[in-house]
N, C-alpha and C positions, 0 to 999 in steps of 0.2 A: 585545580582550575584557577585559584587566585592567582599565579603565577604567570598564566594566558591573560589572564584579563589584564594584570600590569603589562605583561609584554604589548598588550592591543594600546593599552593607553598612552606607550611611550613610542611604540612607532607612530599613533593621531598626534603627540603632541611634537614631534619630530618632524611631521609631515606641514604641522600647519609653522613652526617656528622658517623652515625652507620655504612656504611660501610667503611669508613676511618678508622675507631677504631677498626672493627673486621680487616683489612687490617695492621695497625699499631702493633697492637697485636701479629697476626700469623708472620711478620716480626721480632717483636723483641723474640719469641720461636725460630726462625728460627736461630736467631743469637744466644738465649742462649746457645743452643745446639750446633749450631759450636763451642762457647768457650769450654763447657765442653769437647766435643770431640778433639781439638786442646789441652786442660788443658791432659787429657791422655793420645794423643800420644806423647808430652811434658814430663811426668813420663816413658813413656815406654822407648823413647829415652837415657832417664836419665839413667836408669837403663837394659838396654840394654848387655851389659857387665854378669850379673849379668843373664839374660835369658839364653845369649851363653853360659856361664859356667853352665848351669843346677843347679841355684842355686834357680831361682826362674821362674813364668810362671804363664800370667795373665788370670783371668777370667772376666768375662763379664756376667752380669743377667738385664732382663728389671726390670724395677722400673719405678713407677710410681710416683712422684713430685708432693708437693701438696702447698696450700695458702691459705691465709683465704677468697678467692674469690671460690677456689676451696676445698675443706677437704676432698672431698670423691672418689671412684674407676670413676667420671665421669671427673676425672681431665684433661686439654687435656694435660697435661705436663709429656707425653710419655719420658722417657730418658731410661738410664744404669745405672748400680753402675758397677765399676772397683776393682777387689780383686786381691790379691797378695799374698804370705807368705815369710815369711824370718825366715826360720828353722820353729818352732812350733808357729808363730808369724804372725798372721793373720794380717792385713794391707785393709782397702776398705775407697772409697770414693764414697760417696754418695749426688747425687743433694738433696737438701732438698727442697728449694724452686727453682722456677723460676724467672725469670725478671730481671729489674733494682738491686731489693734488694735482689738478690738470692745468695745462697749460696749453696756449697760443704762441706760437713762433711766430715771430715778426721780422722779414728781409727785407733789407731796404740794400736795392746795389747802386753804389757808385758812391757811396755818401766816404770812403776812405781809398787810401793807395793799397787798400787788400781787395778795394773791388766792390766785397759783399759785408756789410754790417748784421750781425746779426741780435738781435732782443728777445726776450719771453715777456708775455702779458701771461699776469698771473691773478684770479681773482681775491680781493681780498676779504676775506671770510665774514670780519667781522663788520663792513660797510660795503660788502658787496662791490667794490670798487675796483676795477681795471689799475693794476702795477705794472709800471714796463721797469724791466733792468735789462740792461746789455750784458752779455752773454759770451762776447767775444771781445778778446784783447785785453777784458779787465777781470780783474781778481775781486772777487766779490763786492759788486755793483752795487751800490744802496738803491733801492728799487724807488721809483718817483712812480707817483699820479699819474695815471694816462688821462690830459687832459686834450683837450684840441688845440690848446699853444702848446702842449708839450709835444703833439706829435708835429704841428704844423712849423715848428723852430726845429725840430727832425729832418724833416722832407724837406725845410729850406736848404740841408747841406746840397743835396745833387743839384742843382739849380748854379751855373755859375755864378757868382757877383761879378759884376762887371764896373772897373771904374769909369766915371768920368760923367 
């Protein structure tokens, strides 16, 4: 009977280790998703100015976030993507993955003669801080500050300069 009773004790401590981790899990969705939503009202804030002048005016679509734990429509990484425009120049960010190692895509079109620019925002672990690196066209990008001059000298590329 001592051999039942270990087997009992190792599937209770089995059972309660599994809900630790589905506990630990839903915890940190919980946080990914505050960042993303604190990362947008962040941009909204930023660009704020730019709302009240009727120059721009955000949208919001669910999206579903995926991992290689997850790949398919049963993901539980429920989010948004955030869209914008500045003039003819479409602008969105998009959760790509969850977690520790997730990321945020950031498109910005027009800002090159490919069209579409593309960046990842990354959080950075140890100050919690938004990193953009671009993503395309460069070979391993040293990641900058997502600051509001950093994106705001971004978004200034689609904007003609016009001399005179």
């Amino acid at each position: 009977m001592d051999e039942i009773q270990r087997l009992s004790e190792l599937l209770s401590a089995n059972q309660r280790f599994e809900e630790q981790k589905h506990q630990r899990f839903r915890d940190d969705l919980t946080q990914w998703n505050a960042s993303i939503e604190a990362l947008y009202q962040q941009v909204e804030d930023w660009l704020a100015p730019l709302v009240e002048a009727g120059q721009t005016r955000f949208e919001y679509e669910p999206h579903l976030a995926q991992n290689k734990g997850y790949p398919d429509e049963n993901s539980p990484f429920m989010t948004r993507r955030m869209c914008f425009a500045l003039g003819a120049h479409p602008v969105e960010f998009v959760p790509d993955a969850m977690g520790s190692k997730g990321q945020v895509s950031l498109s910005v079109s027009g800002l090159s003669l490919h069209g579409q620019e593309k960046y990842s925002l990354q959080l950075d672990p140890g100050r919690r801080d938004w990193m953009l690196r671009k993503t395309v066209g460069v070979k391993d990008a040293e990641p900058m500050a997502f600051t509001a001059d950093c994106f705001g000298r971004l978004l200034q590329g689609v904007v003609p300069q016009r001399q005179g």
